[in-house]
N, C-alpha and C positions, 0 to 999 in steps of 0.2 A: 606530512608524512608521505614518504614515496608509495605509490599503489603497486603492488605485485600483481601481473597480468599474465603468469607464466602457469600453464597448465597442472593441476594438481595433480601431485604421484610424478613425475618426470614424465607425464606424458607432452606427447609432439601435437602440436595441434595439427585438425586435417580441418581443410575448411569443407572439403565434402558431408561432414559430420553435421555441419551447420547447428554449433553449439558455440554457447555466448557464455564464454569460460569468466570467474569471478573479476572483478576489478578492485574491489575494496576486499575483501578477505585479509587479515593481518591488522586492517588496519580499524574500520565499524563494526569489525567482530572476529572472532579467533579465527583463524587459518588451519588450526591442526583440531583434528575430529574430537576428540576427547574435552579437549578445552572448550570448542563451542557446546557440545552437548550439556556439559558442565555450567557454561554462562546463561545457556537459554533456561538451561533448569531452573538457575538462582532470578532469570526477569519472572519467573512463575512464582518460587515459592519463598523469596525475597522479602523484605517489611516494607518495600511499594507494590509490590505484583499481587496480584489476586491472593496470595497465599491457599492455590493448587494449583498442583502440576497437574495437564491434563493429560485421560486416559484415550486410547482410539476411539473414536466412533463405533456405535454397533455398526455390522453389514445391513444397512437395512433398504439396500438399492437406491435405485435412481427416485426421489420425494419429488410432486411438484406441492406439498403442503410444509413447505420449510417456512418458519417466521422469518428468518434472518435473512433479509436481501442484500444489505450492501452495510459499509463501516469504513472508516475512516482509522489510519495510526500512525504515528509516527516514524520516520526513518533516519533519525541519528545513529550514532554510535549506542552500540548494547549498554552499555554501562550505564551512556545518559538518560538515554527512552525507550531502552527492553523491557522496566518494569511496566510502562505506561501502555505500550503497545500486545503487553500480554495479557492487559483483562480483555480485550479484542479478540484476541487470539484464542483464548477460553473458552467465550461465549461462542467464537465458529465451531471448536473441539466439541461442543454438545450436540449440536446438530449432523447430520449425515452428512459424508462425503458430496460437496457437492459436485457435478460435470465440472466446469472447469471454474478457475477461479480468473476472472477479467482485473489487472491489475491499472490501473489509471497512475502513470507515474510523474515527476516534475521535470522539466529537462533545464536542470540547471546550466548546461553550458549550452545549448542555443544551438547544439548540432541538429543535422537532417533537418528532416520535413519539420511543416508545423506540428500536425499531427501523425505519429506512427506508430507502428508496429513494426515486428521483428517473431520470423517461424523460425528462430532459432531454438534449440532446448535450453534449458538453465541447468549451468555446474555448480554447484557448491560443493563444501565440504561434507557435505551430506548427501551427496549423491546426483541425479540427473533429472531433472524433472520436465516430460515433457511438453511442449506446446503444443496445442489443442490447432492446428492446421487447418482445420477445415474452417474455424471459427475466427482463425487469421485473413484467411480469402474472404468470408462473406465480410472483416470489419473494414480489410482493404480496398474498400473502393470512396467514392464520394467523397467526402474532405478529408480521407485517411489514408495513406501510403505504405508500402511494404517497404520500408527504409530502416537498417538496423542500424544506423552512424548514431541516434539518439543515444543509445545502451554502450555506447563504447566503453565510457568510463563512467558513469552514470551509476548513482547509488540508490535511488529513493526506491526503486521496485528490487533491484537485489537484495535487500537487507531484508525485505518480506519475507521471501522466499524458505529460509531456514525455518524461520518461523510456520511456515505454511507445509513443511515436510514433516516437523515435530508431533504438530498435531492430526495431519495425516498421513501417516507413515505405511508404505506402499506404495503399489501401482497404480492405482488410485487417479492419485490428483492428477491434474491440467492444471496450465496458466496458461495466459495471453497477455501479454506485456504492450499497452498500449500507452506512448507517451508525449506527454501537455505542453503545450508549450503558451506560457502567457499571451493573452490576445483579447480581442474584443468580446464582449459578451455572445454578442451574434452569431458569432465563431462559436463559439463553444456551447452554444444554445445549440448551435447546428449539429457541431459535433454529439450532443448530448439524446438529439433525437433520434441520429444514425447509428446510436450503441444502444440507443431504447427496439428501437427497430431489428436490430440485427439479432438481438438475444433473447427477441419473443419467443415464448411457447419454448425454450431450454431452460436448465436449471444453472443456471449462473449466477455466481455471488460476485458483485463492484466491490473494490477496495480501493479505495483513494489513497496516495501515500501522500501528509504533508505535516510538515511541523508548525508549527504558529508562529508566535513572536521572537523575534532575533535580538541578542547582544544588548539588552535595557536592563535597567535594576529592575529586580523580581517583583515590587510593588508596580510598575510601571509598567511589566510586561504582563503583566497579569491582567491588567487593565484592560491592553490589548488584545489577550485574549477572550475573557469574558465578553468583550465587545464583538469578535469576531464567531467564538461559538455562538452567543444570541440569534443569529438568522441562521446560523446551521441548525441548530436545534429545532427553528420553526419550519424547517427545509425549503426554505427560500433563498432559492439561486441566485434571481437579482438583487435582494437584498445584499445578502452575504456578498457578493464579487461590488458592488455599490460600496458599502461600507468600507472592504478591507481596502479599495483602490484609493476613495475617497479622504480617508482618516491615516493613510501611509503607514496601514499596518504590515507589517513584514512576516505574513503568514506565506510560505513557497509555495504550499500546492492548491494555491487559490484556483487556478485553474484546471487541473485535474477534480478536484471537491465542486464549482461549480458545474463540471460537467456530469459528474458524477451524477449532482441534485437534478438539473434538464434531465436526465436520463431518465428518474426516477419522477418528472412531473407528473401530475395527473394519475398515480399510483396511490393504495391506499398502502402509507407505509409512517412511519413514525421513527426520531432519531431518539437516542437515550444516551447521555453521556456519563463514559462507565469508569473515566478515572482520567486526573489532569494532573500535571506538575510540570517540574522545569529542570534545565540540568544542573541547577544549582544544590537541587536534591542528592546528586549524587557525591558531591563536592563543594565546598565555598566556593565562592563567586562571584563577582561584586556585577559581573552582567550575565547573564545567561538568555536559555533560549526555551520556547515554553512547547508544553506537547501538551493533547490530551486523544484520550481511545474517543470514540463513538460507534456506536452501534444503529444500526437502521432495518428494523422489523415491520411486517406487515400489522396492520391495527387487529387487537383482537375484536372478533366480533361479537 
């Protein structure tokens, strides 16, 4: 399906504005306000999604005693994996706003740096959200680039977004759109220590975007994923990036999620997995492609 890249409402793009206008809109999720508002409701209170639609946050300022550090969801198309990516999106709706939200994305086409960032804002359909700037320069340096060519056409952190406005609605939220590009462990153990580093002592929540297993019979791909969630669940990095490279499993945001997990080493925190299926769910299918939420909480004590 062709991508619409043209500014929403007839607006002219300015590049002075330095906003990274939608690229999939129309097409991983509605274009027109009413209908997304409409679709994200039904991945909420749908017969996959959490069955609640969630309410704002109290104002309860800026917490550094938040449970929820970091989570992992999906980015297909809404239909396939909005329901799967909204018990994720729930469990953040409960907790306070947090400072900015760090998005870890997949760079499926292999543009720009290895790793980058982009102090662009985000347009959707729902409005402007912007990047946390300051939090761009300190992640800008060392193995990471101020390079926005990754996000050009790039789905896996825009499709977050709506989702991440639904449930915080206002002025509120921040992102930072940081993105993965497959590579060696070392790489991304690097990279995982300079995002542990840079967002000490802030309130920042890591979202990994990746889907799991691609195009198998659902017996088959299931496989694949049980096998692939197993060391995410035990939040082992080398494990997990071992396994999926090793066994040829076709999870995309293996590198974004392994970085994520470095990030999060030597942290007291634990994953919980809050709901999995495939897009076969939403349609017959004789291959499809497998999702599941996670969650990653600090251990109660």
């Amino acid at each position: 399906m062709a991508q619409d890249r043209s500014p929403p409402s007839g607006e002219a793009r300015r590049p002075a504005e330095k906003v990274r206008f939608p690229a999939v809109a129309g097409a991983f999720y509605p274009r027109d306000l009413a209908s997304l508002r409409s679709t994200i409701e039904e991945c909420f209170t749908g017969a996959r999604g959490p069955g609640t639609f969630p309410t704002p946050p109290p104002d309860l300022g800026r917490v550094t005693g938040r449970r929820l550090v970091a989570g992992v969801a999906p980015h297909a198309g809404y239909v396939y994996s909005g329901a799967v990516a909204a018990h994720l999106f729930l469990r953040l709706a409960r907790e306070p706003v947090p400072s900015t939200v760090l998005l870890l994305g997949v760079n499926h086409h292999g543009r720009g740096s290895l790793f980058s960032v982009t102090d662009e804002n985000w347009r959707t359909p729902l409005g402007t959200v912007p990047t946390d700037r300051e939090l761009v320069r300190a992640l800008a340096r060392g193995p990471v680039e101020l390079d926005p060519r990754a996000q050009d056409e790039e789905h896996s952190i825009e499709v977050e977004v709506p989702f991440l406005q639904t449930i915080y609605p206002g002025p509120s939220l921040k992102v930072v759109a940081l993105q993965v590009t497959f590579t060696d462990f070392a790489l991304l153990e690097e990279l995982g220590r300079h995002v542990r580093r840079t967002i000490e002592g802030k309130d920042v929540v890591l979202l990994a975007s990746s889907d799991l297993s691609h195009y198998l019979p659902p017996e088959a791909g299931k496989k694949q994923d049980d096998r692939a969630l197993e060391p995410l669940l035990r939040m082992d990095a080398q494990g997990l990036y071992d396994r999926v490279v090793r066994e040829g499993i076709s999870m995309c945001g293996i590198a974004p999620t392994t970085a994520m997990l470095c990030a999060l080493s030597g942290t007291s925190a634990q994953a919980e997995l809050l709901a999995q299926g495939n897009s076969g769910d939403a349609e017959p299918m004789d291959r499809v492609v497998g999702y599941a939420s996670v969650a990653i909480s600090r251990k109660d004590r």
